[in-house]
C-alpha positions as CSV (number, residue, x, y, z in Angstrom):
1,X,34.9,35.1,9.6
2,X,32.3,34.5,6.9
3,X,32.2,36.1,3.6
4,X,29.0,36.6,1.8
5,X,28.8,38.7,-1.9
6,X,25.4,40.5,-2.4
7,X,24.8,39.2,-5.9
8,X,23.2,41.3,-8.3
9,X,20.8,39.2,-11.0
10,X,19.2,41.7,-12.8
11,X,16.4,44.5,-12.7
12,X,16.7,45.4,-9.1
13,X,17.0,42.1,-7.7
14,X,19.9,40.7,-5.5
15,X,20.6,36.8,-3.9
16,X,23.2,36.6,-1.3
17,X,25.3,34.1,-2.0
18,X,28.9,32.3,-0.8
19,X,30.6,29.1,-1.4
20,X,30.5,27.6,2.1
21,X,32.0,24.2,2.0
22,X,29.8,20.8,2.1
23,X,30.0,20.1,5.9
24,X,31.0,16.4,6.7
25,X,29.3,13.8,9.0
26,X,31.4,13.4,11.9
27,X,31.8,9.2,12.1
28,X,30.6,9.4,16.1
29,X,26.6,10.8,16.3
30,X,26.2,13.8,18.5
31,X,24.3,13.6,21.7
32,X,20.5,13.8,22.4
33,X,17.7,12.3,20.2
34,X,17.3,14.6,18.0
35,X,20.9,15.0,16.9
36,X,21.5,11.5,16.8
37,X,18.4,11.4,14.6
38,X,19.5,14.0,12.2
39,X,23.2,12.9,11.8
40,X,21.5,9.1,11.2
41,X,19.8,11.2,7.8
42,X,22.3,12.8,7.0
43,X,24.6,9.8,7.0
44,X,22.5,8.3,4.8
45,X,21.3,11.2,2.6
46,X,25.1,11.8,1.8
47,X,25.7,8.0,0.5
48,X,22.2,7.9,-1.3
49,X,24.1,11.4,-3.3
50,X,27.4,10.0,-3.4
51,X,25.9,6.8,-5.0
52,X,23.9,8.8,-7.3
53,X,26.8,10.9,-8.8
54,X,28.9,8.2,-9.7
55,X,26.7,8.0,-12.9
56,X,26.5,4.4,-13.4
57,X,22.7,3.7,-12.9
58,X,21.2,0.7,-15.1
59,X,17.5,1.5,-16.5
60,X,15.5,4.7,-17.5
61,X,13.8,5.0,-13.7
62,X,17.3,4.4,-12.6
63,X,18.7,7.1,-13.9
64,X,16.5,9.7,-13.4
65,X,16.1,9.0,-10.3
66,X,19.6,9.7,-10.2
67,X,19.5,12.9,-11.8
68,X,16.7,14.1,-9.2
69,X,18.6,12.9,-6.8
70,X,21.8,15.2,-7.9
71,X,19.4,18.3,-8.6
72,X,18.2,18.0,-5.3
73,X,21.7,18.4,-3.7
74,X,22.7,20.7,-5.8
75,X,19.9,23.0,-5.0
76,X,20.3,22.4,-1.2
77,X,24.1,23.4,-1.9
78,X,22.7,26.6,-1.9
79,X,21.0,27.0,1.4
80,X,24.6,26.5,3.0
81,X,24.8,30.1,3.1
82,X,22.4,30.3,5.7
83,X,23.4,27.0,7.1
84,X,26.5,28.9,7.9
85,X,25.3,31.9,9.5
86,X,23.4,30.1,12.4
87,X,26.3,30.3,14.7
88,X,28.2,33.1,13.7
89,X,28.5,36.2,15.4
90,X,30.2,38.5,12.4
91,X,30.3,38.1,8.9
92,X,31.6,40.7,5.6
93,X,29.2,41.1,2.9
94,X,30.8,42.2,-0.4
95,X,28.0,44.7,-2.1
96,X,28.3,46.3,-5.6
97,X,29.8,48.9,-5.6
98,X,27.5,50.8,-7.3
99,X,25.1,50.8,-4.5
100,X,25.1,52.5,-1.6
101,X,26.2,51.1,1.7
102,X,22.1,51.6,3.2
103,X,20.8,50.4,0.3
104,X,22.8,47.0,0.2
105,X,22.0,46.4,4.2
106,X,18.3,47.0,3.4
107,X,18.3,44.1,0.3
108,X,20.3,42.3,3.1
109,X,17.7,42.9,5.3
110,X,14.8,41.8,3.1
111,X,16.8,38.7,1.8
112,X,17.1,37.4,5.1
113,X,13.6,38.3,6.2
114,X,12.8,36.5,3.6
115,X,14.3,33.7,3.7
116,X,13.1,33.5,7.6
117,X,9.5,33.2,6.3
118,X,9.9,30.8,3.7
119,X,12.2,28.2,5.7
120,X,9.9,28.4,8.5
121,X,6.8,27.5,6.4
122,X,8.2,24.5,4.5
123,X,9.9,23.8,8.0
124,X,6.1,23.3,9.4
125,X,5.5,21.8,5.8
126,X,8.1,19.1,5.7
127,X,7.7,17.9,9.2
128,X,4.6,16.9,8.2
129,X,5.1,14.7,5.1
130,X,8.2,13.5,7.2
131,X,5.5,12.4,9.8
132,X,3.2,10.7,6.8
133,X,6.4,9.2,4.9
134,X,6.7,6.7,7.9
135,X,3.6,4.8,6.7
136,X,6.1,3.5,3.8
137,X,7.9,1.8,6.2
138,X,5.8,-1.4,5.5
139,X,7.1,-1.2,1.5
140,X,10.3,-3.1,1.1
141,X,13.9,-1.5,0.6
142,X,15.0,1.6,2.1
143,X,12.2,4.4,2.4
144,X,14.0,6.9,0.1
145,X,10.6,9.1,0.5
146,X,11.6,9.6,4.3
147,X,14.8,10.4,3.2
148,X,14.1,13.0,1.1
149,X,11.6,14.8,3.5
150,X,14.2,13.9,6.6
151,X,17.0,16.1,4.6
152,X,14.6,18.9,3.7
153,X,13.5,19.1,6.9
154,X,16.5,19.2,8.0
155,X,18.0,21.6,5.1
156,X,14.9,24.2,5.9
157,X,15.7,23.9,10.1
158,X,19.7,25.4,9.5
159,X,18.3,27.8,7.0
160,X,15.5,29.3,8.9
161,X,17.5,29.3,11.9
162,X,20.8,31.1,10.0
163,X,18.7,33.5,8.6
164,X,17.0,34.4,12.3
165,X,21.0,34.4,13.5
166,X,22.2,36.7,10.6
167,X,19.3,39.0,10.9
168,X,18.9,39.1,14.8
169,X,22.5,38.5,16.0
170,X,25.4,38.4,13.2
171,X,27.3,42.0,13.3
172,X,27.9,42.7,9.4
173,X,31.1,44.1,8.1
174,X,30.5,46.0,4.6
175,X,33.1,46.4,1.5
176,X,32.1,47.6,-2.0
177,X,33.5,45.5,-4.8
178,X,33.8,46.7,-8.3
179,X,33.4,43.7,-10.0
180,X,30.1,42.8,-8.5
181,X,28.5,45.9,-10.3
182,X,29.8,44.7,-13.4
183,X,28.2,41.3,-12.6
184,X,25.1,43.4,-12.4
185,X,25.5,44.5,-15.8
186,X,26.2,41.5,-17.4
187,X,22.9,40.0,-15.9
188,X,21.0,41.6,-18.8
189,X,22.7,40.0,-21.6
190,X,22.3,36.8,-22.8
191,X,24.2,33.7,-21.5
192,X,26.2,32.8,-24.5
193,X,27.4,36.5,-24.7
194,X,28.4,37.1,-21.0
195,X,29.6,33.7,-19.9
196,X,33.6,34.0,-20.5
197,X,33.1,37.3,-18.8
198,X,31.2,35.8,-15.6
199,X,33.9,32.9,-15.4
200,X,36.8,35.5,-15.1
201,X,35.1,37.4,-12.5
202,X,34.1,33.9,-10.9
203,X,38.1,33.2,-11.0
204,X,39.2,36.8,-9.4
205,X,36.9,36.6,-6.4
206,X,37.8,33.0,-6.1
207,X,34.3,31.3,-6.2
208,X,34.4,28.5,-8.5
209,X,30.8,27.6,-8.3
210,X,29.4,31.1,-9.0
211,X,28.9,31.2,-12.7
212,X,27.0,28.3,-12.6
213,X,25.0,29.9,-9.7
214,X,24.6,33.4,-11.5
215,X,23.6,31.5,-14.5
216,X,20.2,29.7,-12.7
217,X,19.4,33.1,-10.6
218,X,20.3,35.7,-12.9
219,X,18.1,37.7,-15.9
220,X,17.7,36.6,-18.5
221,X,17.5,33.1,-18.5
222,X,17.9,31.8,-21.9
C-alpha cells in the first residue's frame, strides 16, 4: 500500500508529497498504439536525462541545455505521487498531527481537486504543441522539442488521471505523525537555520529526497 505525508509548508498551506520510485521502461513496448507510442518517449526521454546528468557537456549551449534538461526531470520527479495513485485502490496519508483528522482529508481533498484541474488543462495544452512540434521534423538531428512536449504530455496524463483515481476511487487510511507538525513549524524560519533540523526528520521518516523537496515548496524561500 501507498504512503503519502500531508506536508505542511507554511501559513496554512499543505503539498502532498511521497518518494515513489522512478518507474523503469520495460525493454519489450506494451500493446496498442498508444502505449507503444508512449513507452517509444519515454525510452528516449530517459536516455536524453541519463545523458544529460553525466555532466560532461562541451560548450555554454551544451550545458545549459543540460541543466534544463535535469530541472525538468527533477520537477516531474514530483508528479510521481500522482503517477502512483492512478491504480491504487488504498493508500495511508500521514497528516500533522496537529491537525485534525477532517481538516487534513479536506486539504487532501482540495489538493487533489486541484491538481485534477491543472493536469487536465496543460494535458489539453501540451497535446497541442505536441501536435505543432512535428513540423520540426524537417530540422536535422533528433526533435528534442517533441520530446519535451511528448514527456509532459505524458507526465500531465498519469497525474491528472491519479489525482481523478485518489479522489474518486482510492480508500484513505489516516495516521497523525508528530514530526510533520514540527516540519510545519520549521517552515517559517529561514533555510540556513532549519536545515539540520529538516534533514533529521527527513532521515526518521525515511525520505531521502524530502529536505530538498520542503526546501523548493516550503515558506520562506530564502
Amino acid at each position: 500500500m501507498m504512503t503519502a505525508y500531508l506536508l505542511p509548508v507554511g501559513r496554512g498551506r499543505f503539498e502532498l508529497y511521497s518518494e515513489a520510485p522512478e518507474e523503469p521502461v520495460g525493454p519489450v513496448a506494451p500493446a496498442g498504439l498508444l502505449r507503444r507510442t508512449l513507452h517509444r518517449f519515454r525510452e528516449r526521454w530517459y536516455e536524453v536525462v541519463r545523458a544529460a546528468r553525466r555532466d560532461d557537456a562541451q560548450g555554454v549551449f551544451a550545458r545549459w541545455r543540460a541543466d534544463v534538461i535535469c530541472r525538468l526531470a527533477e520537477a516531474i520527479s514530483e508528479q510521481r505521487t500522482l503517477w502512483s495513485l492512478r491504480d491504487a485502490r488504498q493508500a495511508a496519508l500521514v497528516y500533522p498531527s496537529d491537525v485534525a483528522e477532517g481538516r487534513a482529508r479536506g486539504e487532501l481533498a482540495s489538493i487533489l481537486s486541484r491538481a485534477r484541474r491543472h493536469h487536465r488543462l496543460w494535458l489539453i495544452v501540451d497535446a497541442g504543441a505536441f501536435a505543432l512540434s512535428g513540423l520540426l521534423m524537417l530540422i536535422p538531428g533528433p526533435n528534442l522539442v517533441a520530446y519535451y512536449f511528448a514527456f509532459r504530455l505524458i507526465g500531465h496524463y498519469l497525474a491528472w488521471r491519479g489525482a481523478s483515481q485518489a479522489q474518486d476511487r482510492v480508500r484513505w487510511e489516516m495516521t497523525s505523525e508528530a514530526q510533520l507538525a514540527e516540519l510545519g513549524a520549521l517552515a517559517e524560519l529561514p533555510r540556513d537555520a532549519r536545515a539540520s533540523r529538516v534533514e533529521a526528520i527527513a532521515a526518521s521518516l525515511n525520505l531521502p529526497r524530502l529536505s530538498a523537496f520542503f526546501d523548493r515548496a516550503a515558506a520562506p524561500v530564502g
